[in-house]
C-alpha positions in Angstrom: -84.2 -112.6 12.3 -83.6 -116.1 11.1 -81.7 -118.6 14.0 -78.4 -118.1 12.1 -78.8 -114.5 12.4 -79.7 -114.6 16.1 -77.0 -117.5 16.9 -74.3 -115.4 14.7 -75.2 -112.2 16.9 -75.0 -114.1 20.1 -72.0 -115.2 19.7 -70.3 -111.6 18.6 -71.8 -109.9 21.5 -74.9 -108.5 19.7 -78.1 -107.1 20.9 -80.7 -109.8 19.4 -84.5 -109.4 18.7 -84.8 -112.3 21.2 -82.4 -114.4 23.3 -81.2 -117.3 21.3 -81.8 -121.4 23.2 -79.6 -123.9 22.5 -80.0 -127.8 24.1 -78.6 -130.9 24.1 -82.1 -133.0 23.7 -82.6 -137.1 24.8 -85.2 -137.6 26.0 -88.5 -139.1 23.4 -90.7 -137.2 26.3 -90.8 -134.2 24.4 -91.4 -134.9 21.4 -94.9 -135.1 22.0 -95.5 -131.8 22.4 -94.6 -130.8 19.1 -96.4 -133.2 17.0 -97.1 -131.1 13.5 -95.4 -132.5 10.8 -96.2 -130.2 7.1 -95.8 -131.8 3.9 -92.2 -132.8 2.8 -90.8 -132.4 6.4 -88.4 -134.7 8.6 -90.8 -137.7 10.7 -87.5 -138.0 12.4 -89.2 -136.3 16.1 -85.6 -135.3 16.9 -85.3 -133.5 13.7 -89.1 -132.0 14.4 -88.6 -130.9 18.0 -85.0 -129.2 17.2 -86.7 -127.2 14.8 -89.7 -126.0 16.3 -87.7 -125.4 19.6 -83.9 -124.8 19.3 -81.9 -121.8 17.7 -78.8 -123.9 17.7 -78.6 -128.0 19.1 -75.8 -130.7 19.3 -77.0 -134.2 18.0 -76.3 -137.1 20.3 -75.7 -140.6 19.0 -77.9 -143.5 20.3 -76.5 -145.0 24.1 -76.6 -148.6 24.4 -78.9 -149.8 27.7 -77.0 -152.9 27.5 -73.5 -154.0 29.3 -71.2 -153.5 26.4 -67.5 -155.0 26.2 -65.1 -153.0 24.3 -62.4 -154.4 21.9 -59.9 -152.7 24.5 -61.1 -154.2 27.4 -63.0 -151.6 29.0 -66.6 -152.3 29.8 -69.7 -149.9 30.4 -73.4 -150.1 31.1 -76.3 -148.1 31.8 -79.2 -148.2 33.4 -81.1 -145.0 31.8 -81.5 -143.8 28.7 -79.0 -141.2 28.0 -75.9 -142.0 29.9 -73.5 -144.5 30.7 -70.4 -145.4 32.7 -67.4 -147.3 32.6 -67.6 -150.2 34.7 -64.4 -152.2 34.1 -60.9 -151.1 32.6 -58.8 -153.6 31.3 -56.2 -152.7 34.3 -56.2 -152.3 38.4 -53.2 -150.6 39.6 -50.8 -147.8 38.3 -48.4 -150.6 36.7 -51.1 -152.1 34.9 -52.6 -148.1 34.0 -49.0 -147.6 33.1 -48.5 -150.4 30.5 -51.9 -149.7 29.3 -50.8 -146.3 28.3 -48.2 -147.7 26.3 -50.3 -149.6 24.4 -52.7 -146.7 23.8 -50.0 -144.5 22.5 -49.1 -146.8 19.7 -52.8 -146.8 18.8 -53.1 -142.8 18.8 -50.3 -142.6 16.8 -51.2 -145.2 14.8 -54.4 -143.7 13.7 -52.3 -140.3 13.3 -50.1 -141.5 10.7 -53.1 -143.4 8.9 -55.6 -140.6 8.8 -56.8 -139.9 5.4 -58.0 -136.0 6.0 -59.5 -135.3 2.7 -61.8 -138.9 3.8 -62.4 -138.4 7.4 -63.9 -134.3 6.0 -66.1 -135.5 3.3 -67.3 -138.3 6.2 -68.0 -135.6 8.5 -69.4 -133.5 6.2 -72.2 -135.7 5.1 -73.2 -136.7 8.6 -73.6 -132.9 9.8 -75.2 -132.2 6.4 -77.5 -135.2 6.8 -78.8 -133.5 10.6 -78.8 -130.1 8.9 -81.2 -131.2 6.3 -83.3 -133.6 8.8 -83.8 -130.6 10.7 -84.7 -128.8 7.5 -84.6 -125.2 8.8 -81.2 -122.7 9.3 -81.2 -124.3 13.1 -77.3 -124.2 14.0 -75.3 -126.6 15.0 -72.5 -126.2 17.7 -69.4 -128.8 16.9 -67.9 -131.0 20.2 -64.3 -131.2 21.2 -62.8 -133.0 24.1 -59.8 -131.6 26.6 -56.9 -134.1 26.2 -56.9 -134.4 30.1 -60.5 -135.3 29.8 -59.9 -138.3 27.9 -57.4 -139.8 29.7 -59.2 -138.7 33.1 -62.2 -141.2 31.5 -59.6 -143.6 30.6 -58.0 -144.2 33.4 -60.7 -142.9 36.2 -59.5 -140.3 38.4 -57.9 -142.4 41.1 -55.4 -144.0 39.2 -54.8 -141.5 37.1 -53.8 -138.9 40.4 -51.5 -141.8 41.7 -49.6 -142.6 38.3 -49.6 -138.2 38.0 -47.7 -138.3 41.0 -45.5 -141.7 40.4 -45.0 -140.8 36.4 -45.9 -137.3 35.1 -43.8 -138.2 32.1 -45.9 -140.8 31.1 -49.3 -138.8 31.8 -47.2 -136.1 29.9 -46.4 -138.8 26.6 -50.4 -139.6 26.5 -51.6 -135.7 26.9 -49.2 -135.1 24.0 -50.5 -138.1 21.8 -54.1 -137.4 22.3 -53.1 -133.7 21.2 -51.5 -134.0 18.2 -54.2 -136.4 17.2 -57.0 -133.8 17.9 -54.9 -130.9 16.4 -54.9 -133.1 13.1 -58.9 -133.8 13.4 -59.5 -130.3 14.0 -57.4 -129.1 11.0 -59.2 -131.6 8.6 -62.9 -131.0 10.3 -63.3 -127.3 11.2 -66.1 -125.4 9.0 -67.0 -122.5 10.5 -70.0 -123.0 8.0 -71.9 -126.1 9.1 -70.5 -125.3 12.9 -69.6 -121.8 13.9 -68.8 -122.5 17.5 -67.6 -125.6 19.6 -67.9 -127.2 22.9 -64.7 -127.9 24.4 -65.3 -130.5 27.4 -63.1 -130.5 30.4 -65.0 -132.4 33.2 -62.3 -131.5 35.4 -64.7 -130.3 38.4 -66.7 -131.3 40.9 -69.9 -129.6 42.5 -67.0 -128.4 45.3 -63.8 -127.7 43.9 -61.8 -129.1 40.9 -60.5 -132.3 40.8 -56.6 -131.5 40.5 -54.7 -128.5 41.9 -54.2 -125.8 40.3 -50.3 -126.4 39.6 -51.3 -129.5 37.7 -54.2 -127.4 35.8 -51.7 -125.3 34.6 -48.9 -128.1 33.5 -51.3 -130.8 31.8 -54.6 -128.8 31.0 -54.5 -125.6 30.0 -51.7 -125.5 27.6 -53.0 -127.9 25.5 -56.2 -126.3 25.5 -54.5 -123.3 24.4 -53.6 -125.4 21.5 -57.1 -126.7 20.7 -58.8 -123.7 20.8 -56.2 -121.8 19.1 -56.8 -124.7 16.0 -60.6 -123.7 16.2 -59.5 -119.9 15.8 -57.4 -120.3 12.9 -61.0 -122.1 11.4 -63.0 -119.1 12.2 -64.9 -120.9 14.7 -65.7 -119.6 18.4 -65.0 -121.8 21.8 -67.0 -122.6 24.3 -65.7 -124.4 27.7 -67.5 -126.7 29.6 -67.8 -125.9 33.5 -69.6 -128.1 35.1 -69.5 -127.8 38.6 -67.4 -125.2 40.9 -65.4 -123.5 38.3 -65.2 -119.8 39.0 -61.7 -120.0 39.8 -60.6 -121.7 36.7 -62.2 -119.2 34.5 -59.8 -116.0 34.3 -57.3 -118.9 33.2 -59.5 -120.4 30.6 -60.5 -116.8 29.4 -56.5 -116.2 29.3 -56.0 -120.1 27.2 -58.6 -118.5 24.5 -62.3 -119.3 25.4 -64.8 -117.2 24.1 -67.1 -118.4 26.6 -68.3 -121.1 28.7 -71.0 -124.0 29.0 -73.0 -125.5 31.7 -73.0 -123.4 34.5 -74.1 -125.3 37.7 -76.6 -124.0 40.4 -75.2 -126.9 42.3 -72.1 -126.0 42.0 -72.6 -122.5 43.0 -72.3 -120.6 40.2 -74.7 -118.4 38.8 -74.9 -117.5 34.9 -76.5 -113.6 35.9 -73.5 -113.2 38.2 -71.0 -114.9 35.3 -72.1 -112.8 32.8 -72.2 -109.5 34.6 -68.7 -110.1 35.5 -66.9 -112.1 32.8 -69.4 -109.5 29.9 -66.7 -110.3 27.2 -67.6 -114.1 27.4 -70.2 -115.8 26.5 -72.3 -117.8 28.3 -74.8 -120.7 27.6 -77.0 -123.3 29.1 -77.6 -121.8 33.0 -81.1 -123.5 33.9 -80.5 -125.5 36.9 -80.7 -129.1 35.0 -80.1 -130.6 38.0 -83.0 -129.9 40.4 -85.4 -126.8 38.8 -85.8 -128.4 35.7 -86.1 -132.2 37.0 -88.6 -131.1 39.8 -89.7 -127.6 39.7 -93.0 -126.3 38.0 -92.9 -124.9 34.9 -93.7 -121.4 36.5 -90.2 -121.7 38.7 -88.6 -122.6 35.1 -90.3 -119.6 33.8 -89.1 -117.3 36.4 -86.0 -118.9 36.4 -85.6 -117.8 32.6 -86.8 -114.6 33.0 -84.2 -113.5 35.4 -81.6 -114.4 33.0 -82.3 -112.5 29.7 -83.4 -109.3 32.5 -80.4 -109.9 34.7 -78.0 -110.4 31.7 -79.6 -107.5 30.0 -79.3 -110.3 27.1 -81.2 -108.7 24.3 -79.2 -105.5 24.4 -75.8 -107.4 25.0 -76.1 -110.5 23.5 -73.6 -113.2 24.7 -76.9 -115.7 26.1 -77.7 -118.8 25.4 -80.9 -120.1 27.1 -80.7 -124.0 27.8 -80.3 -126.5 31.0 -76.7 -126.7 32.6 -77.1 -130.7 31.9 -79.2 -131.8 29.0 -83.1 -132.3 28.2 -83.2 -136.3 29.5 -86.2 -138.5 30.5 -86.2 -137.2 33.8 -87.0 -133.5 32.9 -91.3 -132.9 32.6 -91.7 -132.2 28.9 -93.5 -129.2 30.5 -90.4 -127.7 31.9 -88.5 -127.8 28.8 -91.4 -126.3 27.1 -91.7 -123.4 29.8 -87.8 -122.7 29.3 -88.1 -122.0 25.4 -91.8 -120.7 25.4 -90.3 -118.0 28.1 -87.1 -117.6 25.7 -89.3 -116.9 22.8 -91.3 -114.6 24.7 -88.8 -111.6 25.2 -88.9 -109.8 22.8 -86.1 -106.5 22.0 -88.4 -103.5 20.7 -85.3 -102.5 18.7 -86.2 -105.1 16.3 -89.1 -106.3 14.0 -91.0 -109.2 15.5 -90.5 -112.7 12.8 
């Protein structure tokens, strides 16, 4: 079964002759372990270890480990290799947040009425293209979206945001609705169920305890316009996939019900359980449930193991499909390149009698 095949099954709620892994690698740690390079191939080591690891990956642009001032006046730094944070907006209170919005609205729509589709496709195109044939195999790639309320959430930080929700929902409201329409236009240009058959929709509306707005303000200024997005994605051919990151049970029924084939990053930390998910959600798929946070950062690679085997046996994966295999955060420096290699060796080495071994 090639990776297409096996990601393509996956995703329709297949039995597979294996279950399919899928990671978000950034960390230069691994790459050592697989060193072969065969005549003509990609020296890019991202390129190499995506191929002779993942059956379907998301690339991730370079992170600056440097302070860096943006031409909007918000600032970020980092002190690691793979993430950052904003450490300054160009506004302190809700009037200031307020006025900024303004000003960010003109932008949106700004770039919405100067968007040259048929450009911004052929851009995108090449640069997925460009990964596809680094790679050099039929590896599948998974597109990203972003949650309007998750933008402006970044934007704003979730304090001021909450206290300008309560003061103004309007404006909140005027933003959510310029970010949309923008995205909606993206999607519509971008979609190709052929270089990405499925895409990661992320929220980051939850905590490890509980979500970070009620469930009243869920419903008004999240999941609508998620409806929207993913119904864009639908009309493309392309399946959905929701982040939840932390304590989400709750929210999925309602993200099931807004169009989500399935769901991304489920948290040990946050109490959910991906066996437990699947077994009861078995019309979803589910993806990336090895504890990122603690087993893979300081377990053994037998725990990972273990950890890996319960899933495909608990999830009856190979029969049902629906299973990704991957960490609930992403393969950084922190992880032992022995741990990620325990996760995909003990992926690979499942196999579904049903099916010829290749």
């Amino acid at each position: 079964m090639t990776k297409r095949e096996r990601v393509e099954r996956t995703l329709n709620l297949q039995p597979v002759d294996r279950p399919a892994v899928h990671d978000y690698i950034h960390s230069p740690h691994v790459h050592g372990l697989y060193p072969e390079v065969a005549a003509g191939d990609s020296v890019n080591p991202m390129h190499r270890t995506v191929r002779a690891t993942l059956d379907m990956w998301r690339p991730m642009g370079p992170i600056s480990s440097t302070d860096t001032t943006g031409e909007d006046g918000f600032e970020s730094e980092s002190t690691e290799e793979w993430t950052f944070w904003v450490s300054r907006r160009p506004f302190d209170d809700t009037a200031g947040l307020e006025a900024y919005i303004l000003r960010d609205i003109d932008r949106i729509r700004a770039a919405t009425d100067a968007f040259d589709a048929e450009k911004a496709r052929d851009a995108h195109r090449g640069e997925l293209l460009g990964h596809i044939q680094g790679v050099g195999d039929d590896t599948v790639m998974m597109g990203l979206d972003n949650a309007p309320l998750r933008d402006c959430i970044w934007r704003a930080g979730i304090e001021l945001f909450s206290y300008l929700l309560c003061e103004n929902p309007g404006a909140i409201r005027d933003w959510l609705d310029a970010y949309l329409c923008r995205q909606l236009q993206i999607v519509d240009a971008l979609a190709d169920r052929e270089l990405a058959p499925v895409v990661l929709i992320a929220n980051e509306i939850v905590s490890s305890a509980a979500p970070l707005l009620s469930s009243d303000m869920l419903d008004r200024f999240l999941f609508p316009d998620f409806q929207r997005i993913t119904d864009a994605w639908h009309r493309r051919g392309v399946k959905v996939l929701a982040e939840v990151q932390g304590n989400s049970r709750d929210l999925i029924p309602r993200f099931i019900q807004s169009g989500a084939d399935g769901f991304y990053a489920v948290e040990a930390i946050g109490g959910m359980d991906i066996v437990d998910l699947k077994n009861s959600y078995p019309q979803s798929i589910w993806a990336c449930g090895v504890d990122g946070v603690e087993l893979m950062t300081s377990g053994t690679a037998e725990q990972v193991e273990a950890e890996v085997l319960r899933q495909i046996e608990g999830t009856d994966a190979l029969r049902t499909g629906g299973l990704f295999i991957g960490s609930s955060s992403e393969i950084n420096p922190p992880i032992p390149p022995e741990n990620f290699k325990a996760m995909v060796d003990a992926a690979r080495s499942v196999r579904n009698p049903d099916f010829s071994a290749n």
